[in-house]
N, C-alpha and C positions, 0 to 999 in steps of 0.2 A: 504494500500500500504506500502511497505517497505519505510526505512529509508531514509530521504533525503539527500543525502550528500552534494553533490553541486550543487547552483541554480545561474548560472552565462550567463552572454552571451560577448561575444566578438565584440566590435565594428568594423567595415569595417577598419577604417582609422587606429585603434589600431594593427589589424590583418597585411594591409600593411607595418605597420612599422615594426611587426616582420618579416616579409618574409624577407624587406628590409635588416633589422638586421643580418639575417640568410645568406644573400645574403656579407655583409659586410663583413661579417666570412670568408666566405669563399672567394673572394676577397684578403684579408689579408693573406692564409694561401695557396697561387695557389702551394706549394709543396706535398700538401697532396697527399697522394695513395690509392687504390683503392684494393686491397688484394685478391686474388680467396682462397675461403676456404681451397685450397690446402698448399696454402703457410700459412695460419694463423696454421696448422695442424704442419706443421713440422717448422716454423722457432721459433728460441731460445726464451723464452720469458723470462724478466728482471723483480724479483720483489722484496723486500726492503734488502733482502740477497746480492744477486746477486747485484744491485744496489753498495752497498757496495763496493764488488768486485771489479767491472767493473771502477768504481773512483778509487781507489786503483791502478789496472793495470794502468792505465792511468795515474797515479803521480809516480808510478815504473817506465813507461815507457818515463816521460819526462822527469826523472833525470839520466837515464842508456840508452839515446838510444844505444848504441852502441854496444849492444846485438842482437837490432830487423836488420831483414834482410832489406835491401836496398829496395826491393818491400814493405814493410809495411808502410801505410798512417798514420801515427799518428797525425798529422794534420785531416783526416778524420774521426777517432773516438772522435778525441775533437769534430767536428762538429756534430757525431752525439749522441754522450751523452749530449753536449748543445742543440741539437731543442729536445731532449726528460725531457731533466732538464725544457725548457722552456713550453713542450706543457702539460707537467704532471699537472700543476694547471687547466689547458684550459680543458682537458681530467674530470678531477674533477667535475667541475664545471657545463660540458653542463650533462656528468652521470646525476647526479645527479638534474640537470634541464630535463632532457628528461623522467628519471622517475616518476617527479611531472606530466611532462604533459600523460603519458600515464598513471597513475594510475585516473586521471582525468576524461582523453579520457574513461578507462574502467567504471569507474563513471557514466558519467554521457552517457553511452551506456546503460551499464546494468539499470538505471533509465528508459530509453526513451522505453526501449526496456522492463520493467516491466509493464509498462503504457499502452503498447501498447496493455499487453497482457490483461489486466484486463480492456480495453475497449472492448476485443473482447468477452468476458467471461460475461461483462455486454450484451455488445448487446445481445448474443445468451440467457443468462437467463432470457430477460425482455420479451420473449416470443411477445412484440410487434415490432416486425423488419419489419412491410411492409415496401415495395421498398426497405430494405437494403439486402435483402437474397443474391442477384449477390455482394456486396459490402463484405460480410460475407463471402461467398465462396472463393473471392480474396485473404481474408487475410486469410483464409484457406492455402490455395494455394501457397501464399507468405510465408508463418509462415514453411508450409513443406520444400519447398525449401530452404529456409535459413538455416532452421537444416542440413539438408542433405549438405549444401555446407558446412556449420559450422564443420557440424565432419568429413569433405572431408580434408577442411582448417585443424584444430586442429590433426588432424591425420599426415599430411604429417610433417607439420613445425608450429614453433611456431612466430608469427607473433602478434605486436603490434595492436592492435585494432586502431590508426587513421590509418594503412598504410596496412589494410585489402580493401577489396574491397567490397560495396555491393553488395548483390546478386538480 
């Protein structure tokens, strides 16, 4: 069998506290939004350049208001360069935690799902499978299905392995 990467398991109570955890997050953060692909496609996005800038504007623009037009909220863009000054570390940090868990997730899939197959490669070579032949068949059966939804899945979009669906 292939290499074992990770041999772990996750306790009930361990598990509720992270959902809790997760749930705590978000609780703390009831302004977050919800974005339609459309909008992440065309709105402006801000990165360590631009950052620059955008502080910049905003210290130009609180020593010279009297340039900016009367409809301009500069009170507004300070609010919204501070919750993005604030949530950039937060943004960091779950990345970078959500990667651990889905490299994991993919882990210890591809394990479960190695094992499964080289049970199924023993049964069928051990030539002794009375009463398992209808059980053989199944995971026949299942093992087809799964591909077939597998490259249905992998084909349309690309989707984290815990937030796929079994087939």
């Amino acid at each position: 069998m292939a290499e074992n990467r990770i041999s772990a398991s996750l306790a009930p109570a361990d598990k509720e506290a992270i959902m809790q955890a997760i749930a705590t997050i978000r609780e703390k953060l009831p302004f977050l939004i919800d974005l339609t692909p459309e909008d992440r496609r065309t709105m402006l996005k801000m990165g360590d350049k631009s950052r620059a800038f955008v502080s910049k504007a905003l210290e130009v623009a609180t020593q010279n208001p009297e340039f900016l037009p009367r409809s301009f909220d500069l009170e507004e863009m300070r609010r919204d360069l501070g919750i993005f000054e604030d949530l950039y570390p937060v943004l960091l940090s779950l990345t970078q935690l959500q990667e651990l868990v889905d490299d994991t997730c993919i882990a210890a899939a591809s394990e479960a799902y190695a094992a499964a197959l080289a049970i199924y490669s023993y049964a069928k070579a051990s030539g002794d499978v009375t009463g398992l032949d209808a059980v053989i068949d199944e995971m026949v059966v299942s093992q087809l299905m799964s591909v077939t939804a597998k490259e249905f899945i992998c084909s349309s979009q690309s989707i984290s392995c815990c937030t796929q669906k079994s087939t």
